[in-house]
PDBQT receptor file of N, H, CA, C and O in Angstrom, charges set to zero:
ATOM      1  N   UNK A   1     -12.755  21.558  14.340  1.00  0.00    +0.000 N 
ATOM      2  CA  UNK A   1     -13.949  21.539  15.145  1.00  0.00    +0.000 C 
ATOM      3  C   UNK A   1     -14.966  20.652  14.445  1.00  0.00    +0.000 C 
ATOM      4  O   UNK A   1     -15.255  20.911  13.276  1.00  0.00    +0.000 OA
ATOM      5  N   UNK A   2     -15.660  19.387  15.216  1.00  0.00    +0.000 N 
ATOM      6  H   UNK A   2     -15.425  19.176  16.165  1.00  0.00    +0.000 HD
ATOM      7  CA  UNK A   2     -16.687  18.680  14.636  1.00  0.00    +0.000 C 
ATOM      8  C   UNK A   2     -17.863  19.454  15.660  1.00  0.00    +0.000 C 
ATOM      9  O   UNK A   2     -17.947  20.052  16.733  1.00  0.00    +0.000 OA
ATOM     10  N   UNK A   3     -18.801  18.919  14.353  1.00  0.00    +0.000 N 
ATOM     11  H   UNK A   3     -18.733  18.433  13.481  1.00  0.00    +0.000 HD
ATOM     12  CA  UNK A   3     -20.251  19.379  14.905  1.00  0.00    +0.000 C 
ATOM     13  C   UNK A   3     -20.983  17.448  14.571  1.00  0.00    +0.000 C 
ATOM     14  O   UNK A   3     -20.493  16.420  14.102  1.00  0.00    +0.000 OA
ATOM     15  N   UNK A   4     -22.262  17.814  15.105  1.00  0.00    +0.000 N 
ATOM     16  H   UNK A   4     -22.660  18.649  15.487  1.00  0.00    +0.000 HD
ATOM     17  CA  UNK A   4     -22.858  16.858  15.004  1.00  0.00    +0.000 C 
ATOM     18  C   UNK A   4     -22.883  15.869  13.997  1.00  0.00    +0.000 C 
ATOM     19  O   UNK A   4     -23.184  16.483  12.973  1.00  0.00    +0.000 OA
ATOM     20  N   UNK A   5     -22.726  14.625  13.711  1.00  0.00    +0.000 N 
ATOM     21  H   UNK A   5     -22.482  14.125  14.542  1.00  0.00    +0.000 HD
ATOM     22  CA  UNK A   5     -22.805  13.356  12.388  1.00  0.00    +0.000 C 
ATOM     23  C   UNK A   5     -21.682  12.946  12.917  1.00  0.00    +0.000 C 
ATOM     24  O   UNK A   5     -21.621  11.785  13.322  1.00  0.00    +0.000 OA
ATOM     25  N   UNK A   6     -20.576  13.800  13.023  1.00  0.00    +0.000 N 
ATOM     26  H   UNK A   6     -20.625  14.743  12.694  1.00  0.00    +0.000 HD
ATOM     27  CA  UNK A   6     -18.506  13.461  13.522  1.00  0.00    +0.000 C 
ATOM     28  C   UNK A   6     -18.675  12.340  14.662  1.00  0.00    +0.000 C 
ATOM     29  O   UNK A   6     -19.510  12.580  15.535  1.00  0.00    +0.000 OA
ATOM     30  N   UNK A   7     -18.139  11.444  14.711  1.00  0.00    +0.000 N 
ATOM     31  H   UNK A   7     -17.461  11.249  14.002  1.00  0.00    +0.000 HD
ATOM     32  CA  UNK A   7     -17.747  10.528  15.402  1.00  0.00    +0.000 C 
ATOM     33  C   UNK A   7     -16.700  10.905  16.387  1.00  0.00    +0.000 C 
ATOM     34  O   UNK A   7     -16.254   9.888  16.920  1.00  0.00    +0.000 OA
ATOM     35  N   UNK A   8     -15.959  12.362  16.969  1.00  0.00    +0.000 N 
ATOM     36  H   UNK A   8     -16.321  13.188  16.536  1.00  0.00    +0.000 HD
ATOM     37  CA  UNK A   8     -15.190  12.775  17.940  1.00  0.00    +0.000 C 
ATOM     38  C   UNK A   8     -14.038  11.713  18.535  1.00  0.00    +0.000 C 
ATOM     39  O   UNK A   8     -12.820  11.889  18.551  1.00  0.00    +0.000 OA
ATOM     40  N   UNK A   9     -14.753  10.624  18.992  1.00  0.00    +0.000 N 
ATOM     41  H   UNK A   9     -15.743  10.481  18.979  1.00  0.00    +0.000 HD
ATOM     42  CA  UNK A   9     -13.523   9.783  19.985  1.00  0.00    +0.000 C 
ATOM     43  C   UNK A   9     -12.955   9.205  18.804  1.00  0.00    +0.000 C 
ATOM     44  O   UNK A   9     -11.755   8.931  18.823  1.00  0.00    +0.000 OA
ATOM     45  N   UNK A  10     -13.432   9.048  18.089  1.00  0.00    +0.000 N 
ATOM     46  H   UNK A  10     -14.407   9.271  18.073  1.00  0.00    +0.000 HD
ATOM     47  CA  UNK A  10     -13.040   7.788  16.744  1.00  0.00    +0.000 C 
ATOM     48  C   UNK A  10     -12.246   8.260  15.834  1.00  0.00    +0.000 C 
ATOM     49  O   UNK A  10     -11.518   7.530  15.163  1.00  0.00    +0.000 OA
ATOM     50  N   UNK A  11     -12.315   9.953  15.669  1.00  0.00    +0.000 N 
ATOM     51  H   UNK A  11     -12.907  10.546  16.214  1.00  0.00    +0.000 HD
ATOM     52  CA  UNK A  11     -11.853  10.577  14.517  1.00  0.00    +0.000 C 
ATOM     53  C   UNK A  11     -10.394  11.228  15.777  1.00  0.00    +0.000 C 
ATOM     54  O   UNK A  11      -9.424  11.672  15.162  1.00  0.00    +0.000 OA
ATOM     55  N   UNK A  12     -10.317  11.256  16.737  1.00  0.00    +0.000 N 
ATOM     56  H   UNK A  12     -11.104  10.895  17.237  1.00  0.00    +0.000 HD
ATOM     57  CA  UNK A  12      -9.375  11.573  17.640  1.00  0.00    +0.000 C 
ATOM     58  C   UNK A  12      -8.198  10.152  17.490  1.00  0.00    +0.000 C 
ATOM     59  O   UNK A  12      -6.989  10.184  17.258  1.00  0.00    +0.000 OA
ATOM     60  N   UNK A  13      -9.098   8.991  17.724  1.00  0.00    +0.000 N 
ATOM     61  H   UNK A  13     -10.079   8.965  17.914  1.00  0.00    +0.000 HD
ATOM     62  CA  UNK A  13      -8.029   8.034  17.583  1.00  0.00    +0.000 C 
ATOM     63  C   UNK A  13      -7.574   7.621  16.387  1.00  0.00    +0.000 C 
ATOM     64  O   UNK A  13      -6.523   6.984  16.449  1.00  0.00    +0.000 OA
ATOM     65  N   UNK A  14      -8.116   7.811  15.126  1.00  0.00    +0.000 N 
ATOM     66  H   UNK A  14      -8.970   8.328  15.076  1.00  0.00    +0.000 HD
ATOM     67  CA  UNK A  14      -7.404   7.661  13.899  1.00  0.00    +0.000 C 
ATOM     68  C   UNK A  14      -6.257   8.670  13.768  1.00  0.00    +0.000 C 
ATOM     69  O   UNK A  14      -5.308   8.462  13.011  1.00  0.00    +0.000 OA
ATOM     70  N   UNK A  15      -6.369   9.755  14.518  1.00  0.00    +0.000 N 
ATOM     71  H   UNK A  15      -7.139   9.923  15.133  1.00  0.00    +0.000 HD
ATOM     72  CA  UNK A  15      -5.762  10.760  14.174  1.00  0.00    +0.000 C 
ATOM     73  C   UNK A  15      -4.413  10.931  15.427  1.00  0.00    +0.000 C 
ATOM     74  O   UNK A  15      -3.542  11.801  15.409  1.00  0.00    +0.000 OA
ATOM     75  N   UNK A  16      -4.535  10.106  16.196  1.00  0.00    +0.000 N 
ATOM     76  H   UNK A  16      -5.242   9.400  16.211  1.00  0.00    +0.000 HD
ATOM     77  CA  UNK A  16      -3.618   9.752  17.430  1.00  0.00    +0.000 C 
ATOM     78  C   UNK A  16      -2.137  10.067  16.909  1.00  0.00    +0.000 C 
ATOM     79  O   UNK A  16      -1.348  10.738  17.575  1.00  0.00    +0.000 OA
ATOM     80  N   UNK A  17      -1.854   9.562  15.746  1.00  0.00    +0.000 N 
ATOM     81  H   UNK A  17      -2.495   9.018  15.205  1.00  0.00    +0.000 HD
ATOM     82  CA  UNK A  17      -0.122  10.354  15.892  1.00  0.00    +0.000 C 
ATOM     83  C   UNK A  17       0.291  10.614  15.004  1.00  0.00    +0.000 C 
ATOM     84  O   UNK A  17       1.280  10.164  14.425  1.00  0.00    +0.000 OA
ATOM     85  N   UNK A  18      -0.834  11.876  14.577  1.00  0.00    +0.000 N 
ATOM     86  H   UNK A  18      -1.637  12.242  15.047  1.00  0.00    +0.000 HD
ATOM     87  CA  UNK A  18      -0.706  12.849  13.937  1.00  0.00    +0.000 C 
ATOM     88  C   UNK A  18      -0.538  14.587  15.001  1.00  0.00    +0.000 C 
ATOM     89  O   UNK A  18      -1.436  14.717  15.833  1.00  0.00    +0.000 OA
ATOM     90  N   UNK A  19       0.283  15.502  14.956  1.00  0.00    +0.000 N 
ATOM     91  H   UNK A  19       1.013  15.397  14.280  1.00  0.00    +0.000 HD
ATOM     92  CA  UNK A  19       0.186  16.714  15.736  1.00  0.00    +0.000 C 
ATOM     93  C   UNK A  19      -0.996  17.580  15.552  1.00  0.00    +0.000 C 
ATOM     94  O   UNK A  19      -0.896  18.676  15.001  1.00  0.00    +0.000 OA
ATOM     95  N   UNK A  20      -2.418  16.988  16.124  1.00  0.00    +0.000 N 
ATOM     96  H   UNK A  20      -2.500  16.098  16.572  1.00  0.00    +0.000 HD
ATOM     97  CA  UNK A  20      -3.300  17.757  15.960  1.00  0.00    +0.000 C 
ATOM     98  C   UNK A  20      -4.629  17.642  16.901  1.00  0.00    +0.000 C 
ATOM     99  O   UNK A  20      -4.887  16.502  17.285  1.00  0.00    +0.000 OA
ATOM    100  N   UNK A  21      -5.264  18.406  17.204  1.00  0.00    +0.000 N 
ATOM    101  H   UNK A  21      -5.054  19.333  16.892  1.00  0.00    +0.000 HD
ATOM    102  CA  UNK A  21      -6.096  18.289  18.126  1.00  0.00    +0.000 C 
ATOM    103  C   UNK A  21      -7.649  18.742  18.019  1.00  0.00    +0.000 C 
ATOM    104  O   UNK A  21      -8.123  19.781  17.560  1.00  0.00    +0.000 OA
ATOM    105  N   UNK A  22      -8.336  17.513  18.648  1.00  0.00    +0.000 N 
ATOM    106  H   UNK A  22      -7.951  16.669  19.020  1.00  0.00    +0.000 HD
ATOM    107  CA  UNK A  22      -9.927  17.375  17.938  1.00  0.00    +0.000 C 
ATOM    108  C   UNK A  22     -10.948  17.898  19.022  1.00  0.00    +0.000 C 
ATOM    109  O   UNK A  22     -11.057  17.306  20.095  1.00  0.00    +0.000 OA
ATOM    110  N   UNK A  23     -11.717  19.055  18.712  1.00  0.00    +0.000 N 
ATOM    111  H   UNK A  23     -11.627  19.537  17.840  1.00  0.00    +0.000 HD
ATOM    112  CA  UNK A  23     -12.587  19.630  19.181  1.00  0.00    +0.000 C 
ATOM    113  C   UNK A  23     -13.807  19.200  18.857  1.00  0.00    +0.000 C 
ATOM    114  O   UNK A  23     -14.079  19.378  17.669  1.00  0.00    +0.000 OA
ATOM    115  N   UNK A  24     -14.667  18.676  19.530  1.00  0.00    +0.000 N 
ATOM    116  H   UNK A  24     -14.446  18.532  20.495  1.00  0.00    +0.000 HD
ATOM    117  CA  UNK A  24     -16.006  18.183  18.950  1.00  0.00    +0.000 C 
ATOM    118  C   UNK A  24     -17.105  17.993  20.568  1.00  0.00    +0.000 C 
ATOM    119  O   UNK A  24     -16.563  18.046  21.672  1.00  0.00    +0.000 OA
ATOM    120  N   UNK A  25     -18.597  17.787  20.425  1.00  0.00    +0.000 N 
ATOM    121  H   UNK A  25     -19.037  17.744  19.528  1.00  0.00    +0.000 HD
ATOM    122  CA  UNK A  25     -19.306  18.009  20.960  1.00  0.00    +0.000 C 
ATOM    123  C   UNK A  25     -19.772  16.498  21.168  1.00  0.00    +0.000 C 
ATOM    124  O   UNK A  25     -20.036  15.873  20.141  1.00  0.00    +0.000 OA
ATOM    125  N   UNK A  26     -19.918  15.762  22.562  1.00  0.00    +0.000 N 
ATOM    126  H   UNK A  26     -19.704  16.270  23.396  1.00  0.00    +0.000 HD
ATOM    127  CA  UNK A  26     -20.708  14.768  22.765  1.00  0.00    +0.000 C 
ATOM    128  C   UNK A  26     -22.295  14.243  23.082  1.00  0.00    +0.000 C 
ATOM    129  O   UNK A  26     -23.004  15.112  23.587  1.00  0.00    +0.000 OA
ATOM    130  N   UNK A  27     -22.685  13.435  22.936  1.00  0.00    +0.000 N 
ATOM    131  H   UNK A  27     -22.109  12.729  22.525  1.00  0.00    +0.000 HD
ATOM    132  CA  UNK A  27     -24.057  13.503  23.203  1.00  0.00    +0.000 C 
ATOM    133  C   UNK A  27     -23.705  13.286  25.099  1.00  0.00    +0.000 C 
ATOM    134  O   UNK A  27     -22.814  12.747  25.755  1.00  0.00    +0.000 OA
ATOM    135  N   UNK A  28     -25.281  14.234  25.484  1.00  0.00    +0.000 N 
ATOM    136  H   UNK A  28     -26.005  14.672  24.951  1.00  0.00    +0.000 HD
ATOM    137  CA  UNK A  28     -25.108  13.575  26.951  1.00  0.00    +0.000 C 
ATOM    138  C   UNK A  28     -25.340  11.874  27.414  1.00  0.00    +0.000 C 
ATOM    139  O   UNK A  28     -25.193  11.381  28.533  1.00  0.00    +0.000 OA
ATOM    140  N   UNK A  29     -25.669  11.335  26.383  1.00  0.00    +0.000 N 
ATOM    141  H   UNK A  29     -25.788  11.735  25.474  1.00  0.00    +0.000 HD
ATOM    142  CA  UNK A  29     -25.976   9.839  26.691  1.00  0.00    +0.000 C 
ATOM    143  C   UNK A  29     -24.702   8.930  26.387  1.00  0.00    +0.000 C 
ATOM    144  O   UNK A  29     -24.550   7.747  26.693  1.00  0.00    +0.000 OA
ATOM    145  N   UNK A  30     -23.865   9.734  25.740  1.00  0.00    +0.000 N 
ATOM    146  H   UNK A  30     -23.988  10.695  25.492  1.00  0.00    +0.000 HD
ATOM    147  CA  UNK A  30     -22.928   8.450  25.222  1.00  0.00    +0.000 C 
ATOM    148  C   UNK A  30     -21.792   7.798  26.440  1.00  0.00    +0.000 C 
ATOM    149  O   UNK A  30     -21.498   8.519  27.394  1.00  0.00    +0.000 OA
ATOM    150  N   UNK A  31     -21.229   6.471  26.326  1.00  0.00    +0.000 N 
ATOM    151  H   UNK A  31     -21.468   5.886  25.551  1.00  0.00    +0.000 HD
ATOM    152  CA  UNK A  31     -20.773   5.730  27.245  1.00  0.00    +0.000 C 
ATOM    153  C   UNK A  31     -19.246   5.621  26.330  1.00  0.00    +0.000 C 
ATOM    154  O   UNK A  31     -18.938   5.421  25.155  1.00  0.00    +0.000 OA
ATOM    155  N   UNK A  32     -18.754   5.798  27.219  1.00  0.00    +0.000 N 
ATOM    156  H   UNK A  32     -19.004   5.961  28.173  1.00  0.00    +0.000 HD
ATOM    157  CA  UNK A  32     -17.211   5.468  27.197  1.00  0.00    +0.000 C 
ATOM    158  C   UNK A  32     -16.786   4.368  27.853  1.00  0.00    +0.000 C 
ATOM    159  O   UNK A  32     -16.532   4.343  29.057  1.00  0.00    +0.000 OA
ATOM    160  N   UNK A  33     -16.682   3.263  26.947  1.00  0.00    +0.000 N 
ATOM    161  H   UNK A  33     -16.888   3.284  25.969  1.00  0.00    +0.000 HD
ATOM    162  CA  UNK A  33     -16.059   2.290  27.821  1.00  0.00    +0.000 C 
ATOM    163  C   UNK A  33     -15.317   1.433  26.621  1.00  0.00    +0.000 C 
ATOM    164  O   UNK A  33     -15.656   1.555  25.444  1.00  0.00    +0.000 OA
ATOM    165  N   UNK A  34     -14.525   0.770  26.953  1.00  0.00    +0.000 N 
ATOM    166  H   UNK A  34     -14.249   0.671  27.909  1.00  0.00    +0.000 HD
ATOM    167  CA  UNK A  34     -13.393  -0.108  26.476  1.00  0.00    +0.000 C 
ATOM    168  C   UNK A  34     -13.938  -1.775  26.124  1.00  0.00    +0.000 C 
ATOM    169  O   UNK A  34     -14.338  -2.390  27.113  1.00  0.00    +0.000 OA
ATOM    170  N   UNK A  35     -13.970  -2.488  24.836  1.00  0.00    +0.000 N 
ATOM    171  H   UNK A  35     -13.645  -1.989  24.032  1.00  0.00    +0.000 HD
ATOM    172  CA  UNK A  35     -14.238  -3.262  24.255  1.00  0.00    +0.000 C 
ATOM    173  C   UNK A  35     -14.286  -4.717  25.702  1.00  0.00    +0.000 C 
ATOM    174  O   UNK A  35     -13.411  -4.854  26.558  1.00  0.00    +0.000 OA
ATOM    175  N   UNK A  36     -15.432  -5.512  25.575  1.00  0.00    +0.000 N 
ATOM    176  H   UNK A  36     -16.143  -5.401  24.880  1.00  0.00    +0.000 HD
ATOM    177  CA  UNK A  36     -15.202  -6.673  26.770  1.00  0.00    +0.000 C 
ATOM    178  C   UNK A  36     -13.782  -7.168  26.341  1.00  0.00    +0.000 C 
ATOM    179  O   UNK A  36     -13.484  -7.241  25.149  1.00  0.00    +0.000 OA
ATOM    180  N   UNK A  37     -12.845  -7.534  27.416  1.00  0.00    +0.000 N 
ATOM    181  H   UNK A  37     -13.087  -7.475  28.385  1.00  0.00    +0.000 HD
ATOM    182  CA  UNK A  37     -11.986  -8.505  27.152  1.00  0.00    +0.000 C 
ATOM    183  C   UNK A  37     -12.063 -10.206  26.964  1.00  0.00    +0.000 C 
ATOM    184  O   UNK A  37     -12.471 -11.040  27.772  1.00  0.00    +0.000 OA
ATOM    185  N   UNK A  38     -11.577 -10.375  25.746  1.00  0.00    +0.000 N 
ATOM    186  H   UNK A  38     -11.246  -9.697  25.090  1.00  0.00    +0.000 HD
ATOM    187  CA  UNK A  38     -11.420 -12.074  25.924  1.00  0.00    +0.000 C 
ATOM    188  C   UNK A  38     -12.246 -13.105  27.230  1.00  0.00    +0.000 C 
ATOM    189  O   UNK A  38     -11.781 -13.008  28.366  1.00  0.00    +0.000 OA
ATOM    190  N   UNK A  39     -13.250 -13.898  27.034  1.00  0.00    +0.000 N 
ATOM    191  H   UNK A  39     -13.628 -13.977  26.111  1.00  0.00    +0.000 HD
ATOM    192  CA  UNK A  39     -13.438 -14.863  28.391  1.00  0.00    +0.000 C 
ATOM    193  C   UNK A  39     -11.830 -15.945  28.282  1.00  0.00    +0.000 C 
ATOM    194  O   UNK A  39     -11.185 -16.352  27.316  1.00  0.00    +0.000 OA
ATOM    195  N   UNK A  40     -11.681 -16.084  29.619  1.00  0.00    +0.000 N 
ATOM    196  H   UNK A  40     -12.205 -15.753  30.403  1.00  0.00    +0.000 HD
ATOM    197  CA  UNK A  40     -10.850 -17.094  29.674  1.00  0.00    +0.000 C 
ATOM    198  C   UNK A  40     -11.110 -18.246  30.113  1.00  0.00    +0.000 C 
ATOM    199  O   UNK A  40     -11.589 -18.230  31.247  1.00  0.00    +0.000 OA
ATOM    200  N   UNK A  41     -10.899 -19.861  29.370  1.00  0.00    +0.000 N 
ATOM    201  H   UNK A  41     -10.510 -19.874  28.448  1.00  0.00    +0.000 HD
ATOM    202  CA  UNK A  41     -12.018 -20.953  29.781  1.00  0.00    +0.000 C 
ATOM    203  C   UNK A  41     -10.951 -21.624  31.180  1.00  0.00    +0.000 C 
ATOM    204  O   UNK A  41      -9.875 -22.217  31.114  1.00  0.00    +0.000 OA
ATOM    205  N   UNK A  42     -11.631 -21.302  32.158  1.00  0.00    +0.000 N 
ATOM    206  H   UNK A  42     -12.505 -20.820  32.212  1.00  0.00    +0.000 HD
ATOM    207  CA  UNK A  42     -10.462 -22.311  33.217  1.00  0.00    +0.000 C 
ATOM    208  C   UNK A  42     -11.283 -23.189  34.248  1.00  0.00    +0.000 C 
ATOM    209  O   UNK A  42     -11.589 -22.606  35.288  1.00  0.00    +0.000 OA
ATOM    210  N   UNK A  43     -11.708 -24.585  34.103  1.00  0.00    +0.000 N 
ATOM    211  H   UNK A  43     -11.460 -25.059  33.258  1.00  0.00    +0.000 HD
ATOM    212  CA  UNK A  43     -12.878 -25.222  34.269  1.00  0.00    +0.000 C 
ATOM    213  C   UNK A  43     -11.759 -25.576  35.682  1.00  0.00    +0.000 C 
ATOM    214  O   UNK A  43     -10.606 -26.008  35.683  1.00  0.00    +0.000 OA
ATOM    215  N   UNK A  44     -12.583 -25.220  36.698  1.00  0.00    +0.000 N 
ATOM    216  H   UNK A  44     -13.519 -24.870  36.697  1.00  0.00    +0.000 HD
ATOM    217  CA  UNK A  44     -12.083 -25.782  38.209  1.00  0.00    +0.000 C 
ATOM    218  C   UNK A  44     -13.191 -27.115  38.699  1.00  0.00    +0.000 C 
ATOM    219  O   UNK A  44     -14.375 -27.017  39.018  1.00  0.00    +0.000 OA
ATOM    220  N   UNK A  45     -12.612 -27.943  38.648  1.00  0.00    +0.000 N 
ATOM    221  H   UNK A  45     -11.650 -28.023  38.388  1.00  0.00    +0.000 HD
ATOM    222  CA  UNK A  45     -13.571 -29.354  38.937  1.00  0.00    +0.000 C 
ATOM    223  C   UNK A  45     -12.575 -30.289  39.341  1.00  0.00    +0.000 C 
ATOM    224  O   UNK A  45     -11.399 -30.343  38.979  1.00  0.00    +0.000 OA
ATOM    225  N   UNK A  46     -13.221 -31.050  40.172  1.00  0.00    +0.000 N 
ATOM    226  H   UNK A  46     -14.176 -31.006  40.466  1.00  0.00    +0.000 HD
ATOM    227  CA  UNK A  46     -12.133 -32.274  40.241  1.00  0.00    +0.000 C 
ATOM    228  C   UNK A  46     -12.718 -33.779  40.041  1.00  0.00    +0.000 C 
ATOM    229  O   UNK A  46     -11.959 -34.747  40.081  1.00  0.00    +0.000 OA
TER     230      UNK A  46
């Protein structure tokens, strides 16, 4: 069980494949979202 300072999603994914399971408390503000992907340069001109 984490309490507040614990990083929860972060200490869940270090711990990904290991047999164990992370109980912890989020802030109501925090955002879950997935790193921007790569821009890809594809110049359409003729």
């Amino acid at each position: 069980m984490l309490d507040a300072g614990y990083d929860a999603p972060r200490i869940a994914h270090l711990l990904s494949d290991l047999p164990v399971e992370i109980l912890g408390r989020l802030r109501s503000g925090r955002v879950m979202r997935q790193p921007t992907p790569p821009r890809v340069y594809d110049p359409k001109g003729g």
